[in-house]
C-alpha positions as a Markdown table, in Angstrom:
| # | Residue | x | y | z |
|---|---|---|---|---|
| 1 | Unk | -7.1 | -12.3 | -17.2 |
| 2 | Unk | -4.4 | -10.8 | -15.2 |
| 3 | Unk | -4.5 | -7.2 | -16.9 |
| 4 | Unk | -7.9 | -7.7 | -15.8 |
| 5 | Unk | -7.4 | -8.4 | -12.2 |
| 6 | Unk | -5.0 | -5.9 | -12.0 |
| 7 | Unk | -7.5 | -2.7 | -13.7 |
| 8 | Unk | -10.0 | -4.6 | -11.3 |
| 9 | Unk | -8.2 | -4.0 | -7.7 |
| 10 | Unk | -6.9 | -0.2 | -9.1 |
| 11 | Unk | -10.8 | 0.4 | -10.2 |
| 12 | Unk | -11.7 | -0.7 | -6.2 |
| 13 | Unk | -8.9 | 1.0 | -4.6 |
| 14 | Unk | -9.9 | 4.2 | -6.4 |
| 15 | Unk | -13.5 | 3.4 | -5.0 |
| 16 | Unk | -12.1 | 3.6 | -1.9 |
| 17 | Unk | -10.2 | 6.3 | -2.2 |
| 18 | Unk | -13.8 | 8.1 | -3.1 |
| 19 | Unk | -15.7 | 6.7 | -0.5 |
| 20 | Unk | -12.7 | 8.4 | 2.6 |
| 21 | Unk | -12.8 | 11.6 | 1.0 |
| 22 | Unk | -17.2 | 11.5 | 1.1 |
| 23 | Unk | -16.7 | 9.9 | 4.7 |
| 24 | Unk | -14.1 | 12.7 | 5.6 |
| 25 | Unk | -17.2 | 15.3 | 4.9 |
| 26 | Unk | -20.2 | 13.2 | 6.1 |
| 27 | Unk | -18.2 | 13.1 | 9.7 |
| 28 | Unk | -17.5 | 16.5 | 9.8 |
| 29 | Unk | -20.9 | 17.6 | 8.6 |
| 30 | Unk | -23.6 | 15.3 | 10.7 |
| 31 | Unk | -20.9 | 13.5 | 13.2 |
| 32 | Unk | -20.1 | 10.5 | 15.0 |
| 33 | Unk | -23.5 | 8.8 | 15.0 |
| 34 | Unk | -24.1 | 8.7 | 11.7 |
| 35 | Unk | -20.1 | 8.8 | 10.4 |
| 36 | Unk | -19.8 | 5.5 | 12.3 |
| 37 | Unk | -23.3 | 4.7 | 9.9 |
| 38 | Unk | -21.3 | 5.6 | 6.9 |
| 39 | Unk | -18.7 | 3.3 | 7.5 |
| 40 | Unk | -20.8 | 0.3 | 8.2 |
| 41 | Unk | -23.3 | 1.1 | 5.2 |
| 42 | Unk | -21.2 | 2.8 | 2.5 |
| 43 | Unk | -24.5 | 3.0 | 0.5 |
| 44 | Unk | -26.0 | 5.6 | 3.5 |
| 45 | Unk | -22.2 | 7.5 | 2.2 |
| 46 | Unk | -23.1 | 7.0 | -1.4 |
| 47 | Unk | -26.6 | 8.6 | -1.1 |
| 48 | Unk | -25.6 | 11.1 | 1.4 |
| 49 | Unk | -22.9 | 12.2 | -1.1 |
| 50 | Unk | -25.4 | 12.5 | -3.6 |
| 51 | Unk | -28.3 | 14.9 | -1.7 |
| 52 | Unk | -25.3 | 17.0 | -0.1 |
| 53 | Unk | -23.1 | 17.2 | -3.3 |
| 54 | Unk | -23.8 | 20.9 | -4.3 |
| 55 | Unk | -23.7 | 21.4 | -0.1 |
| 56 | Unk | -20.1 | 19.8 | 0.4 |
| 57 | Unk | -18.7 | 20.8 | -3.1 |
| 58 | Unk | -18.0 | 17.0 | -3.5 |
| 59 | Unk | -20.0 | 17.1 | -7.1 |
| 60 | Unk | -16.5 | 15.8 | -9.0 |
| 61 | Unk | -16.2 | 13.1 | -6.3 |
| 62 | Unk | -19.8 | 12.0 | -6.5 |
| 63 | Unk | -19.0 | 11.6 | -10.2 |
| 64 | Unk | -15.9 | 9.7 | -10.6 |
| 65 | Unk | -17.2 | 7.4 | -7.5 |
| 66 | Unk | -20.9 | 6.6 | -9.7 |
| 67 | Unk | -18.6 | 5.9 | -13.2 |
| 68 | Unk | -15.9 | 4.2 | -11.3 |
| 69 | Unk | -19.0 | 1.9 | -9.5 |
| 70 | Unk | -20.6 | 0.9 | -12.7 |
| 71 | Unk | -17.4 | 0.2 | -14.2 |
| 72 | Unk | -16.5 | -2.1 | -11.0 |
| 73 | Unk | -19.8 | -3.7 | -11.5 |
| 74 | Unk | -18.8 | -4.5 | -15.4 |
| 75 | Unk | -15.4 | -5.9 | -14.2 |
| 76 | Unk | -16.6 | -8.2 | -11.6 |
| 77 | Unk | -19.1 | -9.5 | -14.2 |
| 78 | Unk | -16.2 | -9.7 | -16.8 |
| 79 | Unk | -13.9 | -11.4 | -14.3 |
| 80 | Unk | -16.4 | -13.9 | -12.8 |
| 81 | Unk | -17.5 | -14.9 | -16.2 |
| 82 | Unk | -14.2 | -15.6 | -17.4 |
| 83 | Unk | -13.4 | -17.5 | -14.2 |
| 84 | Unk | -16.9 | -20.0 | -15.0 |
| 85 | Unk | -15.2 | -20.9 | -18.8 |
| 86 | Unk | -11.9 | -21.5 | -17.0 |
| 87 | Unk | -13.3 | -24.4 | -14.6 |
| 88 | Unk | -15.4 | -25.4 | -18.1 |
């Protein structure tokens, strides 16, 4: 379970990482107003990555941020479940 917890935290720190560098180009491209909305609603950042990829030559980013997503959703499914049978 640790190995697990520790994949889980690199997986969401690289998810992080991801969601700067799209913030970095949504502030510079559309500006404070709706920067300041991309922090407080990441998914407006992960959409707005997505119509402006080609735009903002972020296509790699957009990428690695949707696999490393779905794979953060599998963890925290994998981690929760294994946390239920430990209080079984």
């Amino acid at each position: 379970m640790g190995a697990m917890m520790g994949l889980y935290y690199l997986v969401s720190l690289a998810v992080f990482v991801c969601f700067i560098l799209v913030l970095i180009k949504l502030f510079k491209k559309e500006g404070v107003g709706l920067g300041i909305l991309g922090i407080i609603c990441g998914l407006y950042t992960f959409i707005w990555g997505w119509i402006n990829h080609k735009k903002q030559n972020i296509t790699t980013i957009m990428i690695i941020w949707t696999i490393l997503f779905v794979l953060i959703l599998i963890l925290q499914f994998t981690v929760g479940v294994n946390m239920l049978n430990q209080y079984r």
